[in-house]
C-alpha positions as a printed Julia matrix, in Angstrom:
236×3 Matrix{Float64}:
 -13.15    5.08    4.69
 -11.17    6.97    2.07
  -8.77    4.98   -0.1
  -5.02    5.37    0.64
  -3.83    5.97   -2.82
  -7.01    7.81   -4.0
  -4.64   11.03   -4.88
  -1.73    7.87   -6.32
   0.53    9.34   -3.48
   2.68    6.46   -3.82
   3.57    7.14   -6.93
   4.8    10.53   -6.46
   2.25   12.51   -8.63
   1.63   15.46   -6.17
   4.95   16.65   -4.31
   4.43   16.78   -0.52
   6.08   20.29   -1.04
   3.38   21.51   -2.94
  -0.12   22.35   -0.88
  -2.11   22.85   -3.38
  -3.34   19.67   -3.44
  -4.74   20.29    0.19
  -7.6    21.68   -1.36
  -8.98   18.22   -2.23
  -9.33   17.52    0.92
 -13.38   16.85    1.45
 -12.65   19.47    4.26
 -11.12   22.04    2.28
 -12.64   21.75   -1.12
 -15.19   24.08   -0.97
 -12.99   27.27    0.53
 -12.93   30.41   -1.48
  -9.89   31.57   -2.97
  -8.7    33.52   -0.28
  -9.1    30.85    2.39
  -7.6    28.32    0.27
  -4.18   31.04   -0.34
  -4.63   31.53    3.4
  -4.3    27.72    4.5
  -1.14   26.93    3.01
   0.28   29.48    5.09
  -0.95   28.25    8.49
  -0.18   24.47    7.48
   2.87   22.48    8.95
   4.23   19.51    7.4
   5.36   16.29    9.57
   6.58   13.04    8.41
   6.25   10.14   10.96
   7.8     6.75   10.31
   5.5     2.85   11.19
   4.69    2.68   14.8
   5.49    6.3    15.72
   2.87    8.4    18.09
   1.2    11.33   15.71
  -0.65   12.66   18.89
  -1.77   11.92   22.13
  -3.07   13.54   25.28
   0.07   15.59   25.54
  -0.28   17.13   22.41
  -1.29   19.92   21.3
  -4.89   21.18   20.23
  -4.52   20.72   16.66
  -6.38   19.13   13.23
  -4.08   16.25   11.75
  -4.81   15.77    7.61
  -3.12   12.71    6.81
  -1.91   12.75    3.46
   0.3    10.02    2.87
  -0.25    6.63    4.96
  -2.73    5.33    8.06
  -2.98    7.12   10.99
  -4.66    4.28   13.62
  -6.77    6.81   16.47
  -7.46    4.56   19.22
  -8.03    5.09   23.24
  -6.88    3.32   26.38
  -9.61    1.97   28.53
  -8.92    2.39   32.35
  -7.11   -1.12   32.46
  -4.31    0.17   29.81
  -6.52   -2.24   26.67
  -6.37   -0.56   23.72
  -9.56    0.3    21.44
  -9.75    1.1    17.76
 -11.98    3.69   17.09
 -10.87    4.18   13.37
  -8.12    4.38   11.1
  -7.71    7.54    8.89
  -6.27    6.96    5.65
  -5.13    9.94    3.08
  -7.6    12.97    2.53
  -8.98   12.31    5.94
  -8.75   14.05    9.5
  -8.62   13.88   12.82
  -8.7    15.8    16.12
 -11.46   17.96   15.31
 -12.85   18.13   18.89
 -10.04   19.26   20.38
 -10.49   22.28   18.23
 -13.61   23.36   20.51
 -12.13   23.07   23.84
 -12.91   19.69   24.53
 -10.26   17.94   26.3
  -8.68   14.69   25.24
  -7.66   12.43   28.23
  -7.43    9.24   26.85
  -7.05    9.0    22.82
  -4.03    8.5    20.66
  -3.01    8.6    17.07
   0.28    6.12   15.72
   1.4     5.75   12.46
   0.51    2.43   10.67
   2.74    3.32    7.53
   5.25    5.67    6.95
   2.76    8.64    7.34
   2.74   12.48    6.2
   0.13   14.58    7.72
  -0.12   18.04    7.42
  -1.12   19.97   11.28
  -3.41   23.09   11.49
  -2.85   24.01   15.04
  -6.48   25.56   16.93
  -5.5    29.09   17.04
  -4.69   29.19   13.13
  -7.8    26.87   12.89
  -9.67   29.46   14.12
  -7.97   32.2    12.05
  -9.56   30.2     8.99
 -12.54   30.31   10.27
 -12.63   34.0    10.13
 -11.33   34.03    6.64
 -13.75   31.52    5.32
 -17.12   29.99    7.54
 -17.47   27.27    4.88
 -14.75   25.06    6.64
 -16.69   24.98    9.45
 -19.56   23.99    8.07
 -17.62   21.21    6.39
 -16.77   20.25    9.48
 -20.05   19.87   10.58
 -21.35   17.83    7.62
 -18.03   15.37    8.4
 -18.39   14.59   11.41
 -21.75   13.52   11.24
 -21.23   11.11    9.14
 -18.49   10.19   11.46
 -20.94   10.11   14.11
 -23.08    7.35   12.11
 -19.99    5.34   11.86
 -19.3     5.74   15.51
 -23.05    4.62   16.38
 -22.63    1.86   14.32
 -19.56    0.33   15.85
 -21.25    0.92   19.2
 -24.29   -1.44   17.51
 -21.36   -3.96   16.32
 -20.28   -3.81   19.79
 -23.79   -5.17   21.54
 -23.94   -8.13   19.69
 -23.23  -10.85   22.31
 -21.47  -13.22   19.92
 -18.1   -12.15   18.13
 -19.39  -14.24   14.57
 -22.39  -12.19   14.63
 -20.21   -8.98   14.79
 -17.76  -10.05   12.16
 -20.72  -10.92    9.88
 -21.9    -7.63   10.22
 -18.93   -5.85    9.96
 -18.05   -7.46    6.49
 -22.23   -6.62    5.49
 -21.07   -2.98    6.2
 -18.2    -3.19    4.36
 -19.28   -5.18    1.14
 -22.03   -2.55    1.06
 -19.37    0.03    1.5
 -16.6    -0.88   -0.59
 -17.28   -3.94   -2.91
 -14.63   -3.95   -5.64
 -16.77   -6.15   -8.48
 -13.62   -6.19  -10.97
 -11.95   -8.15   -8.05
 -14.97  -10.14   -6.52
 -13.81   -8.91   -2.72
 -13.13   -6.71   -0.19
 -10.0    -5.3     1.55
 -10.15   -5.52    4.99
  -8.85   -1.75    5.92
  -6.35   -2.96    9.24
  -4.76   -5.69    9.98
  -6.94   -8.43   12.26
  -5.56   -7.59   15.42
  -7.0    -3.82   14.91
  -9.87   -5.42   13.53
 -10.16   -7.56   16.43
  -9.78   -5.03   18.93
 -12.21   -2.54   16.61
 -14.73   -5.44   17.17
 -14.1    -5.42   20.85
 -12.51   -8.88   20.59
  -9.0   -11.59   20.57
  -7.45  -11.77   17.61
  -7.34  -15.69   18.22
 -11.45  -15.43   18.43
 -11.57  -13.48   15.3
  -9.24  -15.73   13.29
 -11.09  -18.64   14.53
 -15.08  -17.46   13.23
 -12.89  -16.6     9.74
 -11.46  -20.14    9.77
 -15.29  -21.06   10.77
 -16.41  -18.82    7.38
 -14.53  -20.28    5.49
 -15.09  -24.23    5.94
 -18.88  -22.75    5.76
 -18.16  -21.64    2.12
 -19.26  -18.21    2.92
 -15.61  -16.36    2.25
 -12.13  -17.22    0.91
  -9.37  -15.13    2.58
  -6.3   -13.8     1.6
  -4.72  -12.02    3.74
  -6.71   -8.24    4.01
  -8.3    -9.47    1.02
 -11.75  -11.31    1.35
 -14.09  -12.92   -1.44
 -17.29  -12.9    -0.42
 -19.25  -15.94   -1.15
 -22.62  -16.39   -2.88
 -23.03  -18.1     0.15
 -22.45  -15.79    2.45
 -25.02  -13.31    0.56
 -27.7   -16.31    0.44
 -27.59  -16.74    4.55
 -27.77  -13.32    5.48
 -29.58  -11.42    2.95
């Protein structure tokens, strides 16, 4: 996942008023000159405030670049439980699919943070694509690699036992996003997203990090988690 202040949003570098900085987007970044000029006129801006709904079966078919914030895209199972599927963090998207006529019945997007996304609705999507084919093929090349992600939270998900799942979830993500200056890892939601990404309680999943702990595998702090030598001796 893409980190939050990787443009230094926060601190007010790049004005939300100004687009150009839409063409840093992995998305964008490889348009020509006239589709970049082009897609600042078809983009809307939208500010949504912690807990507010970004999108959801009701809305309409559109792409959602968050630039400022978390967007959390989950889906209600049959029974009204919620599921993480991911959480999109600045420079990424979501809501591709619905771009292609596929219909969404069941996912939703909410705000973790105050959030600013910019929306490219499907019709001016598909303007774009006239202008410039190199955004679709973009598009292609990102969601494959969300597809990997996808098949390997699906993988997460078989594993009978919820320690095995957390163990392999923090594998991924030392692999992904070890920060050696710090000796850890941020955990990117908070653990009852985490717990419901891992298909779990949030009771169960504080418990096997209480367990990891007393194990000497991990020290936690809050979203922040040294990882052991321990920990890398039992499972490499």
């Amino acid at each position: 996942m893409m980190n939050i202040n990787f443009w230094n949003f926060n601190k007010g570098i790049i004005a939300m008023k100004n687009k150009d900085y839409i063409h840093r987007v992995p998305l964008f970044n490889d348009l020509s000159n006239e589709g970049k000029e082009y897609l600042k006129s078809l983009l809307h801006h939208k500010t949504f405030n912690k807990g507010d709904l970004i999108f959801s079966p009701n809305s309409q078919d559109e792409l959602i670049i968050v630039v400022l914030g978390q967007m959390k895209v989950y889906k209600l199972n049959k029974d009204g439980k919620e599921h993480i599927i991911r959480i999109i963090g600045a420079g990424d998207h979501g809501g591709e699919n619905y771009l292609f006529d596929l219909e969404n019945t069941s996912v939703y997007g909410i705000a973790l943070t105050k959030t600013e996304v910019y929306i490219l609705y499907k019709a001016d999507f598909h303007k774009l694509l006239k202008i410039d084919h190199q955004v679709g093929q973009n598009l292609l090349k990102l969601n494959a690699k969300k597809s990997v992600k996808l098949e390997r939270q699906a993988q997460l998900l078989s594993f009978y036992r919820v320690d095995v799942r957390l163990v392999a979830y923090l594998e991924d993500l030392y692999n992904d996003t070890y920060n050696e200056e710090e000796n850890s890892i941020t955990l990117p939601m908070s653990l009852k997203d985490l717990a419901s990404y891992l298909g779990t309680s949030a009771e169960s999943l504080s418990r096997c990090f209480k367990d990891f702990e007393t194990k000497g595998w991990i020290e936690r702090h809050h979203r922040k988690i040294i990882i052991k030598p321990a920990f890398l001796e039992e499972f490499k």
